[in-house]
N, C-alpha and C positions, 0 to 999 in steps of 0.2 A: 644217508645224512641229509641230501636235500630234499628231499620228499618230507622226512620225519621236519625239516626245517618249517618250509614252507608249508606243510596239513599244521602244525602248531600252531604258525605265526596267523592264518586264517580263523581260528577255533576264536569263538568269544568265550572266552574264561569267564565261570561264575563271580561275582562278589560272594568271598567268605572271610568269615571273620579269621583271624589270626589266630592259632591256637596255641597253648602254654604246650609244652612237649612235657611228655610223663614221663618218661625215661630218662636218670640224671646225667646220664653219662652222654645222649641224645642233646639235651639241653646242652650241656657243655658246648658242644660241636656248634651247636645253632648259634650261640651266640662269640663264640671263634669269628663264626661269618662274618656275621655284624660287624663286627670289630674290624675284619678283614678288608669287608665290602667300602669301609668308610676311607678307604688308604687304596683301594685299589687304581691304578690310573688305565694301565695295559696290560697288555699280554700278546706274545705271538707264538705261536707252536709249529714244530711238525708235527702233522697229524696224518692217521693210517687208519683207512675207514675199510671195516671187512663186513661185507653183507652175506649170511646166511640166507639162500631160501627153501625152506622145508621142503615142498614139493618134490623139485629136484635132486633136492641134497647138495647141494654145490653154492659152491662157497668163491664170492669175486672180492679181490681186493686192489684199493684204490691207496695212492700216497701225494701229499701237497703240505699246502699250508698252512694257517688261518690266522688270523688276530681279532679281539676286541677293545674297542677303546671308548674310554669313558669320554663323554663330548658331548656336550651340552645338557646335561643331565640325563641322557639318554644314553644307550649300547650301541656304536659303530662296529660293525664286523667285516671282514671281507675272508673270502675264503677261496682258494687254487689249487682243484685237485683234479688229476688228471686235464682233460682239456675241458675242465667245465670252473666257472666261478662264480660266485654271489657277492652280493655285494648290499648291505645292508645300512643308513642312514636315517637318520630323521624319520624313522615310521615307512620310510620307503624304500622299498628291496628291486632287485632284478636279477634273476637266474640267467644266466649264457651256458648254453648247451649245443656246440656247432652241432653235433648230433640230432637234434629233437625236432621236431615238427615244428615249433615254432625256437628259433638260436635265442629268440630275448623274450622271456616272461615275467611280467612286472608282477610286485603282490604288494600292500597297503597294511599298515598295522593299523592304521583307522585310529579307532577313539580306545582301542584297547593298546595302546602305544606300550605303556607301562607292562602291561600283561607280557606284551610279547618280548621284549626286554630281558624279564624275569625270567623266561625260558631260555634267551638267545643267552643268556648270562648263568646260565646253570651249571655251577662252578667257576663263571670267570666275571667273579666282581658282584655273583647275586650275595644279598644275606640271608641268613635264618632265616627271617623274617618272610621273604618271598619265598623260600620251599615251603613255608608254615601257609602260607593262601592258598598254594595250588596241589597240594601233593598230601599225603599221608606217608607218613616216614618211618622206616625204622632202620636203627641202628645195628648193621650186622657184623661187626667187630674193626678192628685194625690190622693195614695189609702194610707190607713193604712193597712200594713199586720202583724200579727201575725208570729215573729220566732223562733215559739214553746212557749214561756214564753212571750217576746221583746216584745212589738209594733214597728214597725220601719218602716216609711216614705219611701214609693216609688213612683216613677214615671212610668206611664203605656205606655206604648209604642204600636202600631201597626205599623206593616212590613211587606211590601209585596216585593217579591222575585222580582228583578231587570232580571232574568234572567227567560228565559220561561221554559226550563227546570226541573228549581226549581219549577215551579210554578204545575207542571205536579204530583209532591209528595205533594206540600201541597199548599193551597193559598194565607196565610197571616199567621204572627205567630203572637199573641203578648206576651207582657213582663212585669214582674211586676219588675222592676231593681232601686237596691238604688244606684243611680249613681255617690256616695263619696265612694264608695269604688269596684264599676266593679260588681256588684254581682246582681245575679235575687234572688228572693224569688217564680217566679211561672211561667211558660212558659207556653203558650195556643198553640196548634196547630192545624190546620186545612185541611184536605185535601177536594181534587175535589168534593169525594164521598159525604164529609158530615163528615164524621168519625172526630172524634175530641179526643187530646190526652193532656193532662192534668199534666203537670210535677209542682209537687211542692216540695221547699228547705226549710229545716228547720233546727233549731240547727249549725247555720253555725260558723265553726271555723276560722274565714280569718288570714291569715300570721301567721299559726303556724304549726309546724313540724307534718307532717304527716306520719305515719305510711303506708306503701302501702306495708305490706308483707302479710296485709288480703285482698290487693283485687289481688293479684296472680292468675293467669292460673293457670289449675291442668296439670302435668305432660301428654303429650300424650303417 
């Protein structure tokens, strides 16, 4: 999830124009979003990230917790899982990984602020509108997911990256998104390799005051 985070939030997203979605049932969904994206304020999740990689066959999985919140007309996220967290503002992120070669990795959303946004908000708060720029979509029916306790109706989504670049990190994502209110319950992703990386939300709190002094950077 943070690699796929941050190779995204670096990508400079083509300018494409907006496409009408051909599919009615597609369109429907799309503009749910819209609708969704304009009411959306917050969101906080558990989230359980399982990483597939092909090679090995083995499969890691990781559990924390994440939120995005609408602020300033921009997407604030911060995210705590396992001992690692991000922390996303204003176009400006830092990765902590007491693990890694380097514990704090800064990255810049630059002049593509919006771009990156759109992704960091893929299901929580984007609309239509922004998978219509970046993505090629199609509509693969309706699932019932489990959130945590809930049942609650989603729409499964396949996307594939408009841009080749994008397409060099992973080659299609899909989404399991209930599109009355901006929000995924499961994101699939795929890269070239084969590797596959598996983000699922649960226990979702939408439009209520969150706490983000536990997902803080530790002092350097």
């Amino acid at each position: 999830m943070f690699k796929t985070a941050l190779a995204t939030i670096a990508v400079l997203l083509s300018s494409t124009a907006a496409l009408a979605a051909t599919d009615p049932a597609l369109d429907k969904v799309l503009r749910q979003l819209d609708a969704a994206s304009a009411k959306f304020q917050s969101t906080e999740a558990d989230v359980k990230d399982e990483f597939y990689e092909r090679v090995v066959r083995d499969t890691s999985t990781q559990t924390g917790s994440v939120y995005f919140l609408r602020s300033g007309g921009g997407t604030e996220m911060g995210l705590a899982i396992g001992q690692k967290r991000i922390s996303f503002k204003n176009g400006q992120g830092v990765l902590y990984d007491p693990n890694g070669a380097s514990k704090f990795t800064s990255f810049s959303a630059g002049q593509n602020q919006q771009k990156a946004d759109s992704f960091l908000t893929l299901g929580f708060g984007g609309s239509g509108k922004d998978l219509e720029r970046a993505w090629d979509i199609k509509l693969l029916g309706t699932e019932q997911i489990t959130d945590g306790t809930t049942p609650v109706t989603v729409d499964k989504l396949d996307l594939v990256p408009k841009d080749p670049g994008v397409k060099n990190t992973f080659t299609h994502v899909v989404i399991w998104i209930d599109p009355t209110r901006s929000v995924s319950l499961k994101q699939e992703y795929t890269t070239p390799e084969g590797d596959k990386r598996t983000v699922t939300y649960s226990h979702l709190r939408y439009n209520t005051k969150i706490d983000t002094k536990k997902y803080a950077l530790p002092k350097k």
